[in-house]
Biopython code that builds the backbone (N, CA, C, O; Angstrom):
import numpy as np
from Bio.PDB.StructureBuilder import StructureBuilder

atoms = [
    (1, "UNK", "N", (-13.261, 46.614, -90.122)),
    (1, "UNK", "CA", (-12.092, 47.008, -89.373)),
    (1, "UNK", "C", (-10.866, 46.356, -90.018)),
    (1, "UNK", "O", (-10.812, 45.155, -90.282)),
    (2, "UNK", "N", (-9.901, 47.221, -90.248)),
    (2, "UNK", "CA", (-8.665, 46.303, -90.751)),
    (2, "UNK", "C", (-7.898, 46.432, -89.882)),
    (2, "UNK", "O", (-8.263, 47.253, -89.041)),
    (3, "UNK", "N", (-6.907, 45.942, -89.692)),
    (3, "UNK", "CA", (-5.390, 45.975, -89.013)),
    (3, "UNK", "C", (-4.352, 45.508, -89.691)),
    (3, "UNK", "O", (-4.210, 44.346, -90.074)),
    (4, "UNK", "N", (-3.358, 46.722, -89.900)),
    (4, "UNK", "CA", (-1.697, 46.662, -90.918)),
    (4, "UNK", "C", (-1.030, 46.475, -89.508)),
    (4, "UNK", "O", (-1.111, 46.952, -88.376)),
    (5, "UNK", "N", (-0.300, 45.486, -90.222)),
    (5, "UNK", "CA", (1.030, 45.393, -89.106)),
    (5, "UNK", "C", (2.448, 45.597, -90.451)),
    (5, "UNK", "O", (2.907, 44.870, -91.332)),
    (6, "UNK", "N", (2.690, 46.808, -90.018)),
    (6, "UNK", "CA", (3.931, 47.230, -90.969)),
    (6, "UNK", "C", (5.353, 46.536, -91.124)),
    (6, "UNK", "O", (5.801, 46.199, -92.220)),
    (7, "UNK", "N", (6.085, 46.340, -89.797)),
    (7, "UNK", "CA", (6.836, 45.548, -89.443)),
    (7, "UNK", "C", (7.211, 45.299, -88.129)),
    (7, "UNK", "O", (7.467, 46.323, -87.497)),
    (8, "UNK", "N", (7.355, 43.925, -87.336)),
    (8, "UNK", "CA", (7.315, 43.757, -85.811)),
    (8, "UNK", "C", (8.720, 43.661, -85.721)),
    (8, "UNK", "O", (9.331, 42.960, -86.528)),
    (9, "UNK", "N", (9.222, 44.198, -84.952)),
    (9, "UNK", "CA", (10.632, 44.171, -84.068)),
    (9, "UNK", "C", (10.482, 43.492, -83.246)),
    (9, "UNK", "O", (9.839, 43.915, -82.285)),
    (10, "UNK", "N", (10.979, 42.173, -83.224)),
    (10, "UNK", "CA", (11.546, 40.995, -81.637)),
    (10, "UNK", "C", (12.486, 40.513, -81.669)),
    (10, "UNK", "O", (13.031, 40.535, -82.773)),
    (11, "UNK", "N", (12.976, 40.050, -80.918)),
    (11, "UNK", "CA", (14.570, 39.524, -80.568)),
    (11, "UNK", "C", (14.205, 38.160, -80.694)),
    (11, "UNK", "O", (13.230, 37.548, -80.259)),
    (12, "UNK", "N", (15.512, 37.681, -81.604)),
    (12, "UNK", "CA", (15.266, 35.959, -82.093)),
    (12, "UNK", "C", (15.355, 35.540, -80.931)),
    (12, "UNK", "O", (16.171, 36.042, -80.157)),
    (13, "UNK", "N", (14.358, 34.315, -80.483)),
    (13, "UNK", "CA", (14.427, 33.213, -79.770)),
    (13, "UNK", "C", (15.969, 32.648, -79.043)),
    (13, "UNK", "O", (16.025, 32.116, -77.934)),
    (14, "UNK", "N", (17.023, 32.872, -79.837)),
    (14, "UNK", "CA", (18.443, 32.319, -79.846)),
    (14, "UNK", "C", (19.101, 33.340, -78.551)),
    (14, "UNK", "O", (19.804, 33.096, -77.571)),
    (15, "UNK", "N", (18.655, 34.229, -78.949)),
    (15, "UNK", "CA", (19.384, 35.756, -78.263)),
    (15, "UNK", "C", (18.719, 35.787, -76.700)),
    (15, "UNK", "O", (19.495, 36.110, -75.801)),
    (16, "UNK", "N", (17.622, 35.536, -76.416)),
    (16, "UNK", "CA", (16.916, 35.713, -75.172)),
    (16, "UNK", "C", (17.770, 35.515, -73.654)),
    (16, "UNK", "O", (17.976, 36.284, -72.715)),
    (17, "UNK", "N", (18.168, 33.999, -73.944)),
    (17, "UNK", "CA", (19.231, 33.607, -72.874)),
    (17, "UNK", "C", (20.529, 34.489, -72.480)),
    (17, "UNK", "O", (20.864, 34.868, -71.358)),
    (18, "UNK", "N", (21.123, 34.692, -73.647)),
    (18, "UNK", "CA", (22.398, 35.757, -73.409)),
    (18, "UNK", "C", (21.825, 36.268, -73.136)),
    (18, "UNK", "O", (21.667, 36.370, -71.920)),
    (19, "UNK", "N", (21.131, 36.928, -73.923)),
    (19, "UNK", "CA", (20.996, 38.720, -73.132)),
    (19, "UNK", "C", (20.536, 38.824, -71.706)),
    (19, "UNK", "O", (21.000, 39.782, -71.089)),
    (20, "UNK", "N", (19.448, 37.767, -70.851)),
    (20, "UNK", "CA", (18.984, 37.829, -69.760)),
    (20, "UNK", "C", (20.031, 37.657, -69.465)),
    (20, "UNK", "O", (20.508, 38.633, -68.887)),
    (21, "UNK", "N", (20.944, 36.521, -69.624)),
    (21, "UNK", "CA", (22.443, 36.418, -68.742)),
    (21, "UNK", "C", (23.159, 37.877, -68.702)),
    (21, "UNK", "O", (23.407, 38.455, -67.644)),
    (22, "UNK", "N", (23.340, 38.192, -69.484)),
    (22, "UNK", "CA", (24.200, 39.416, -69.345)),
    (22, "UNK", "C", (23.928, 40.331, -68.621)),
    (22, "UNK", "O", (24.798, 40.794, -67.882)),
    (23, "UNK", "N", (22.245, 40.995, -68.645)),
    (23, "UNK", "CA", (21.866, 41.499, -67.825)),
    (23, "UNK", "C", (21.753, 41.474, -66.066)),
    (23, "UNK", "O", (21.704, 42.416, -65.275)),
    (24, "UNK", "N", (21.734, 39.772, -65.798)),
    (24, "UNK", "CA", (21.806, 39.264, -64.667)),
    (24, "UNK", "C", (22.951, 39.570, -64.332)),
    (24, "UNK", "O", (22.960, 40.370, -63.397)),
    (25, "UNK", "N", (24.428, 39.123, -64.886)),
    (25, "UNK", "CA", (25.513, 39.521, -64.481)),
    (25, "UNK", "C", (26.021, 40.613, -64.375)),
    (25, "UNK", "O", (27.043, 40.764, -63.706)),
    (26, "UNK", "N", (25.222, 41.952, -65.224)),
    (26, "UNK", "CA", (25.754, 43.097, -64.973)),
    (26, "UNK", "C", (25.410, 43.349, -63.404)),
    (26, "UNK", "O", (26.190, 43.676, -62.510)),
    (27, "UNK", "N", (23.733, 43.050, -63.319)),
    (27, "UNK", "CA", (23.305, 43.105, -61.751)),
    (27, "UNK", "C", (24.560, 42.715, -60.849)),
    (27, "UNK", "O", (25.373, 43.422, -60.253)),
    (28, "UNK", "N", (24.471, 41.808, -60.924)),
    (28, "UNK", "CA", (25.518, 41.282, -59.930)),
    (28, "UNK", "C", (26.668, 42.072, -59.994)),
    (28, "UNK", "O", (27.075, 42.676, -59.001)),
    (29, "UNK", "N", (27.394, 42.130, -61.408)),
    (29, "UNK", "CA", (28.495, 43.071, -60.894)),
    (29, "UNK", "C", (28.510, 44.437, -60.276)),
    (29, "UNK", "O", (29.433, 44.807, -59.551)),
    (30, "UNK", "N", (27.150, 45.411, -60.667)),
    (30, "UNK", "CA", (27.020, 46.493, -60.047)),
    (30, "UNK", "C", (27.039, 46.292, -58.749)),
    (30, "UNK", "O", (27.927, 46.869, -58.122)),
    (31, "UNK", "N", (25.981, 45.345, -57.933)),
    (31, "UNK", "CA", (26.312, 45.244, -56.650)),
    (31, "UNK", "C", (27.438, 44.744, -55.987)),
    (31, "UNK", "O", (27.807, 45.086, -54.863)),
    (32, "UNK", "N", (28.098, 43.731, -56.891)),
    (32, "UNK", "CA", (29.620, 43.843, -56.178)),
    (32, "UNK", "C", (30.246, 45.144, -55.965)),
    (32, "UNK", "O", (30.732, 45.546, -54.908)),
    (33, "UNK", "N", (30.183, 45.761, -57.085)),
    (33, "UNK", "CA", (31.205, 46.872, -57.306)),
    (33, "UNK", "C", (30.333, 47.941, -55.833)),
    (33, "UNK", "O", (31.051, 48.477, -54.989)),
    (34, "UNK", "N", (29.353, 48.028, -55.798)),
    (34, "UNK", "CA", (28.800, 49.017, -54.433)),
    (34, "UNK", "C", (29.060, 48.410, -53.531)),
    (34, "UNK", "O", (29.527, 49.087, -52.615)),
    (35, "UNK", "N", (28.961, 47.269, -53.326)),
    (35, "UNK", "CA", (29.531, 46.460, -51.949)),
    (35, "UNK", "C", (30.986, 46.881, -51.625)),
    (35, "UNK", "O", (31.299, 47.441, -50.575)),
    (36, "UNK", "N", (31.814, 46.574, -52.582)),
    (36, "UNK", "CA", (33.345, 46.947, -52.137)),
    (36, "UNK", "C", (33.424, 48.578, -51.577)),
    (36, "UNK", "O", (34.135, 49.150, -50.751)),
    (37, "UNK", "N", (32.381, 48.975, -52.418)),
    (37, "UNK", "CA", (32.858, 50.515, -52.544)),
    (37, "UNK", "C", (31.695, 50.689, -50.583)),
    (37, "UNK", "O", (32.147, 51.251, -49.585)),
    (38, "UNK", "N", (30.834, 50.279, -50.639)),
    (38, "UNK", "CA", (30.419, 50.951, -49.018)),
    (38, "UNK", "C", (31.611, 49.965, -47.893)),
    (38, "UNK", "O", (31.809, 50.159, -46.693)),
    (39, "UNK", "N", (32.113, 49.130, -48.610)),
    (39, "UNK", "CA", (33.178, 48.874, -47.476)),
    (39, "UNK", "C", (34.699, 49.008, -47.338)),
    (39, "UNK", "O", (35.351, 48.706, -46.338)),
    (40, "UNK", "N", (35.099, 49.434, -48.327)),
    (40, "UNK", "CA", (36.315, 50.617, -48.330)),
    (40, "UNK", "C", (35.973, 51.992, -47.815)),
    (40, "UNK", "O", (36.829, 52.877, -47.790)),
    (41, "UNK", "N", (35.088, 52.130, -47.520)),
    (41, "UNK", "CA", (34.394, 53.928, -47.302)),
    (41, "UNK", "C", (34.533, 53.219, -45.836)),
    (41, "UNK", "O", (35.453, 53.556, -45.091)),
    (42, "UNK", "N", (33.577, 52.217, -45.448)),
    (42, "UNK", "CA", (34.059, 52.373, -43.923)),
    (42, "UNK", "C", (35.102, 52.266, -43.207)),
    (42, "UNK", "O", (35.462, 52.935, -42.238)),
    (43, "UNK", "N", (35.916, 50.773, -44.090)),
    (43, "UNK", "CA", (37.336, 50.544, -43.792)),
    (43, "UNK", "C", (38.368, 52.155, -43.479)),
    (43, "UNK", "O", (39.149, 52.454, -42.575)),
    (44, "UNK", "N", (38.020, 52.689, -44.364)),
    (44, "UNK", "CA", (38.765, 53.985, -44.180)),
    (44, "UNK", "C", (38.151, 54.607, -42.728)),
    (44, "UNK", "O", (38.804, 54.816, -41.706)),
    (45, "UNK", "N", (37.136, 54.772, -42.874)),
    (45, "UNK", "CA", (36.410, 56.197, -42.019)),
    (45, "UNK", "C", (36.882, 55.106, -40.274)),
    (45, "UNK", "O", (37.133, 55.661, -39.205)),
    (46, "UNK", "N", (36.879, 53.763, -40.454)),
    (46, "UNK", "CA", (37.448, 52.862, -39.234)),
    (46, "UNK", "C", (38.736, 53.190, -38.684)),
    (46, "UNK", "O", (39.031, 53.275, -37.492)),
    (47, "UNK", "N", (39.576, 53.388, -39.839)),
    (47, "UNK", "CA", (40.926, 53.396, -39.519)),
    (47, "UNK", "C", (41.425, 55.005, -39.423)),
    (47, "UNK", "O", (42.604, 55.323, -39.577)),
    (48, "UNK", "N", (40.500, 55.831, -39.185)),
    (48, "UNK", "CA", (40.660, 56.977, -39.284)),
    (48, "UNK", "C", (40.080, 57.250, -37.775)),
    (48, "UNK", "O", (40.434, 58.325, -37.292)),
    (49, "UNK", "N", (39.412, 56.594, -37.134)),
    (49, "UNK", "CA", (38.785, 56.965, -35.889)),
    (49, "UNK", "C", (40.033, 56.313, -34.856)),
    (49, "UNK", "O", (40.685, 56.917, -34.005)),
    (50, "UNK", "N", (40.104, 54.914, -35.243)),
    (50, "UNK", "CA", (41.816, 54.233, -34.536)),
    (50, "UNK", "C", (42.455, 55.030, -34.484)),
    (50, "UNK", "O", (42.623, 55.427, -33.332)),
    (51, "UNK", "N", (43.242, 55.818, -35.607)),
    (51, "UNK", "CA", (44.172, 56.914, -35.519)),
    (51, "UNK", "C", (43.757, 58.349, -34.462)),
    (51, "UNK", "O", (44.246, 59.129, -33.644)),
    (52, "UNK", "N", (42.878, 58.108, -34.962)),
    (52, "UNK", "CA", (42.378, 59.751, -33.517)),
    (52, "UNK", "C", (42.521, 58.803, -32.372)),
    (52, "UNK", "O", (43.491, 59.017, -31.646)),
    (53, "UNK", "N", (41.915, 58.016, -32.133)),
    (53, "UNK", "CA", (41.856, 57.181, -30.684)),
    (53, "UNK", "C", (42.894, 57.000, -29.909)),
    (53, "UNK", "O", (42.837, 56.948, -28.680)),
    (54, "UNK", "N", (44.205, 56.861, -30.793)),
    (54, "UNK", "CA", (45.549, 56.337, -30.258)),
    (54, "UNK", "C", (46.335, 57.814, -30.262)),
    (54, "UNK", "O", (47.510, 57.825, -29.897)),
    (55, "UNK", "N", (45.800, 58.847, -30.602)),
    (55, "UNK", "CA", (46.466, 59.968, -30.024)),
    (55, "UNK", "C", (46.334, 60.604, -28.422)),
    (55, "UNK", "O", (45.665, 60.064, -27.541)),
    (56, "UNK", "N", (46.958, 61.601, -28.287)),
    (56, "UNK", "CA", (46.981, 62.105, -26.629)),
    (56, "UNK", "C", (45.659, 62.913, -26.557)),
    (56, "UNK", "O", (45.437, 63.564, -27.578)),
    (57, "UNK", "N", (44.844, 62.999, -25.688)),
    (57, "UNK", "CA", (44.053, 63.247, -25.094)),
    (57, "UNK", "C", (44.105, 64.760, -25.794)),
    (57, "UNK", "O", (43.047, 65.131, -26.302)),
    (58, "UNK", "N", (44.865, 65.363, -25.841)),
    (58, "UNK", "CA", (44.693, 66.988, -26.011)),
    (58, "UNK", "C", (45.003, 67.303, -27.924)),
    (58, "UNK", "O", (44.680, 68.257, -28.632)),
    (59, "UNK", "N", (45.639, 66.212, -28.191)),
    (59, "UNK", "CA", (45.750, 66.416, -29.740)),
    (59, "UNK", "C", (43.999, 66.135, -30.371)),
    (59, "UNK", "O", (43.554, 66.766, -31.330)),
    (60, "UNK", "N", (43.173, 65.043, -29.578)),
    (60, "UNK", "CA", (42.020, 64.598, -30.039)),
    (60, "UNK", "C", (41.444, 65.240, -29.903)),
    (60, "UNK", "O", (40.382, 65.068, -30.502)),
    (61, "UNK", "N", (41.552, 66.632, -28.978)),
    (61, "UNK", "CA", (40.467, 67.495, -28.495)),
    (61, "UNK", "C", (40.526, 68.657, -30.106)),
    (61, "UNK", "O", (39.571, 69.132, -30.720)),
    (62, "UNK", "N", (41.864, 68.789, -30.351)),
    (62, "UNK", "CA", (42.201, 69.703, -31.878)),
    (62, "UNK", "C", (41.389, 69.095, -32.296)),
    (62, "UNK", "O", (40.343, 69.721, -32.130)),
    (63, "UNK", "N", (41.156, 67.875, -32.938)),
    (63, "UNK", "CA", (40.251, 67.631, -34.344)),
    (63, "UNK", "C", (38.784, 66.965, -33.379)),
    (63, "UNK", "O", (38.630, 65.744, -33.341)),
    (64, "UNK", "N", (38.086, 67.621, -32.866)),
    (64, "UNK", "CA", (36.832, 67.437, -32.000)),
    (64, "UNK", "C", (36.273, 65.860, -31.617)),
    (64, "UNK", "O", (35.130, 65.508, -31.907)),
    (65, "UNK", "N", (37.245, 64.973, -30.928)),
    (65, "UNK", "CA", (37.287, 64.254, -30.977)),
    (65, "UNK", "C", (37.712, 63.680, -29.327)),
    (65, "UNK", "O", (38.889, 63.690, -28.967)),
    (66, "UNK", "N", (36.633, 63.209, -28.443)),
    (66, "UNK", "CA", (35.163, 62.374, -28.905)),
    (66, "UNK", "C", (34.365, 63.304, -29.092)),
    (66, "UNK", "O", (34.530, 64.386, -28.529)),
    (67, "UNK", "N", (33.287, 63.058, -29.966)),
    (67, "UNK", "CA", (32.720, 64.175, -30.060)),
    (67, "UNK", "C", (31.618, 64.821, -28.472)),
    (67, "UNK", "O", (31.541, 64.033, -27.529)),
    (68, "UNK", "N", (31.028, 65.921, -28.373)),
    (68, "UNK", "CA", (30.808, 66.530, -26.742)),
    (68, "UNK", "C", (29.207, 65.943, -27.210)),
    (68, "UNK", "O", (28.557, 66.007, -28.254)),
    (69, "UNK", "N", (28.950, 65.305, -25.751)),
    (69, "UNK", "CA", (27.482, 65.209, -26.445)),
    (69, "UNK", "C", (26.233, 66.407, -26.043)),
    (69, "UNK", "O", (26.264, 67.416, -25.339)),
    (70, "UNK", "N", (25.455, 65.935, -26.630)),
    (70, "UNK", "CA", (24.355, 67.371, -27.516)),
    (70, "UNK", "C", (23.098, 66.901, -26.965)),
    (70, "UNK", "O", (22.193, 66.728, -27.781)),
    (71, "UNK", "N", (22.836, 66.632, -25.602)),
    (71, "UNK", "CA", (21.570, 66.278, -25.430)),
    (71, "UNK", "C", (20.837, 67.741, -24.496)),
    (71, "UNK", "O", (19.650, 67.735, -24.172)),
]
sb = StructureBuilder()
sb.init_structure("model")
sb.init_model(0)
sb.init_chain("A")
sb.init_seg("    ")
for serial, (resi, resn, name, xyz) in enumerate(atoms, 1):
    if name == "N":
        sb.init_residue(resn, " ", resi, " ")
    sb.init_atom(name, np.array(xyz, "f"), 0.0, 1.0, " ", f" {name:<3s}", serial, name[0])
structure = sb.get_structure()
């Protein structure tokens, strides 16, 4: 039985640390960046229900608001 090993591709010893770092920190920044982003989406959709809330009774009924319930 023989076995050729033609040529092995690995990442020097030196490089390992960065790169796990980098990778770790991209993690992290992606989930920052989704964190802000699901809480600007609510911040908005919050301050958008205040605004219906603080209108007159018959303007809230125009944009279906509270909504009728469905049971």
């Amino acid at each position: 039985m023989t076995i050729i090993v033609t040529r092995q591709e690995s990442v020097p010893a030196a490089c390992l640390p960065h790169s796990a770092l980098t990778r770790a920190l991209a993690g992290l920044i992606d989930l920052a960046a989704a964190t802000l982003e699901r809480y600007l989406c609510w911040s908005q959709r919050r301050a958008t229900e205040r605004a219906i809330a603080s209108m007159p009774p018959g303007m809230r009924k125009d944009f279906g608001w509270p909504a009728p319930d469905r049971r």
